[in-house]
N, C-alpha and C positions, 0 to 999 in steps of 0.2 A: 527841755521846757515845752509845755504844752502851749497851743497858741488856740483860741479860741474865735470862728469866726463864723459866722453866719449860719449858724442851729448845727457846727461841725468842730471836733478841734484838729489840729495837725501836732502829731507829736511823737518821740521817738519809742519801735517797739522793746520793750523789756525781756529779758531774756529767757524769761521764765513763757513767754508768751508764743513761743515757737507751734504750738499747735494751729493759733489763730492765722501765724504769721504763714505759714505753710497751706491752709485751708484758702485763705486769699490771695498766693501765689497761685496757686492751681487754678481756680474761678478766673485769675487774669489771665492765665494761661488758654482756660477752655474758651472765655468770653471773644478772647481777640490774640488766634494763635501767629497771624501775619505781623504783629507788632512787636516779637522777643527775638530773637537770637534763640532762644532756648525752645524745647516745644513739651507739652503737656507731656507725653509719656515718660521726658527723660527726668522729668521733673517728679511727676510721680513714681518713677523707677527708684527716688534717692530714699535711703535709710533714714529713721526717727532721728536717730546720732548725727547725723548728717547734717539735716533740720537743724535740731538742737545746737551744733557746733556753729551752725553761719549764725545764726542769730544772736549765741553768745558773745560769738566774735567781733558781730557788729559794736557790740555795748562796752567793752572791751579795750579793742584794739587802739582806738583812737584815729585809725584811717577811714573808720566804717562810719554811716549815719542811714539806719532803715528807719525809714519815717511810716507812721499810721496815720491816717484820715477814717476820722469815728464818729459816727450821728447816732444819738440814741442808746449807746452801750455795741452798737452794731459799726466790725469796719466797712469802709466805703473807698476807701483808696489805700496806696502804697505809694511809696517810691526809693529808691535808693542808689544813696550817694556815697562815693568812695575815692579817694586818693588813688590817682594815677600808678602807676607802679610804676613806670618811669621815670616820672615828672612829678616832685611832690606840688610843684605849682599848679600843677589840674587836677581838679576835682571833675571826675566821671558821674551822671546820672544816669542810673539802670532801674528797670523794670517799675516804670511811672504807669499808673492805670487808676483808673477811676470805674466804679461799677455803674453800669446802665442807668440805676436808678438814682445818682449824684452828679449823674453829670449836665451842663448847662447850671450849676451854683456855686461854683468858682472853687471847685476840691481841688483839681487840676492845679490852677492857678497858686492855692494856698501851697500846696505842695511843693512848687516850683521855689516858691518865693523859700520856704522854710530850708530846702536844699541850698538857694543862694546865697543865706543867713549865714546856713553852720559851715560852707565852703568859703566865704568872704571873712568870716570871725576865726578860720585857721590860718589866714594869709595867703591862700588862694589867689591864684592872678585869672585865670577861668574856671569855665564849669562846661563840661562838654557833654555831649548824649549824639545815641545816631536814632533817628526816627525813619521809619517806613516810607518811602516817597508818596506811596498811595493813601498813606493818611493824612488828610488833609487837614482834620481838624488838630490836631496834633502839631504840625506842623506850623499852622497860624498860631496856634498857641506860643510856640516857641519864638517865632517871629517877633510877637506884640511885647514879647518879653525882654525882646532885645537880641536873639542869636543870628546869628547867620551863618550860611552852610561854610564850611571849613574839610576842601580835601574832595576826592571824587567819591562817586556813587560805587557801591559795591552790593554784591549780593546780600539778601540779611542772615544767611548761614550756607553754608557748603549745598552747593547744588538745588538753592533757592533763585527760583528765579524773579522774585523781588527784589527793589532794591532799595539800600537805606543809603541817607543821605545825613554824614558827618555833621553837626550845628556847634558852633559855640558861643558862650559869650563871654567877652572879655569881664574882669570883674576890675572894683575898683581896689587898686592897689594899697598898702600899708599904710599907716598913718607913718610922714613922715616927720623928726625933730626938725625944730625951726633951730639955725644956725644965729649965732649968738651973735 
């Protein structure tokens, strides 16, 4: 479901959309390489099929939720959310990014919220993500949202010597039967 907010909407990408969704992985890539786990070349290194199979699979699976943030006919943010493979009670948030020229009008924020929606509406008990310590705004972000760091600091990929810091936030649990 689309949600519409403030000249943007937030809503999940279509699987036929893998070209967009791949064009704006890369731009977050190049825009802010200190903020993934992943980095632009190996991202550009991956096959169309490739592309095409994560994003079908998002639509799909039912673990998956890749969210678009769109002004204009134009996207302006990502984010995506997944089921733990561990733990079907966490929901992971990966590759959250807002483009330069959306940010400071709450795409972020919508995003945040839309991720918290469809992980809370599975029965999720959190939702967790690791953010870059050096990003600050990022991190206030998650904060005002409600996470708090969870677990030590680690590098943000092998032989980076950045370091991310685990966040999470507890969600609110099932609706429970009232006992008779």
């Amino acid at each position: 479901m689309a949600r519409l907010a403030a000249g943007f909407i937030i809503r999940p990408f279509t699987a036929e959309e893998w070209p967009a969704y791949r064009a704006i992985r890369l731009r977050a890539l190049a825009d802010a390489p200190d903020a993934f786990g992943s980095t632009l070349a190996a991202e550009e290194a991956l096959a169309p099929e490739t592309w095409a199979a994560r994003l079908a699979r998002s639509t799909t699976s039912g673990i998956d939720r890749a969210l678009a943030a769109e002004a204009n006919g134009e996207l302006i943010g990502l984010a995506w959310a997944k089921e733990d493979a561990d733990d079907r009670s966490i929901v992971n948030l990966f590759q959250m990014w807002v483009a330069p020229e959306a940010r400071g009008q709450g795409v972020a924020g919508a995003l945040l919220d839309e991720a918290v929606c469809w992980a809370t509406g599975r029965g999720a008990q959190a939702l967790q993500l690791g953010v870059t310590c050096t990003n600050a705004e990022a991190v206030r972000l998650y904060e005002r949202a409600g996470f708090v760091e969870a677990g030590v600091r680690e590098p943000l990929r092998p032989g980076s010597e950045l370091m991310e810091q685990r966040m999470r936030l507890t969600l609110a649990g099932p609706a429970r039967e009232e006992m008779p």
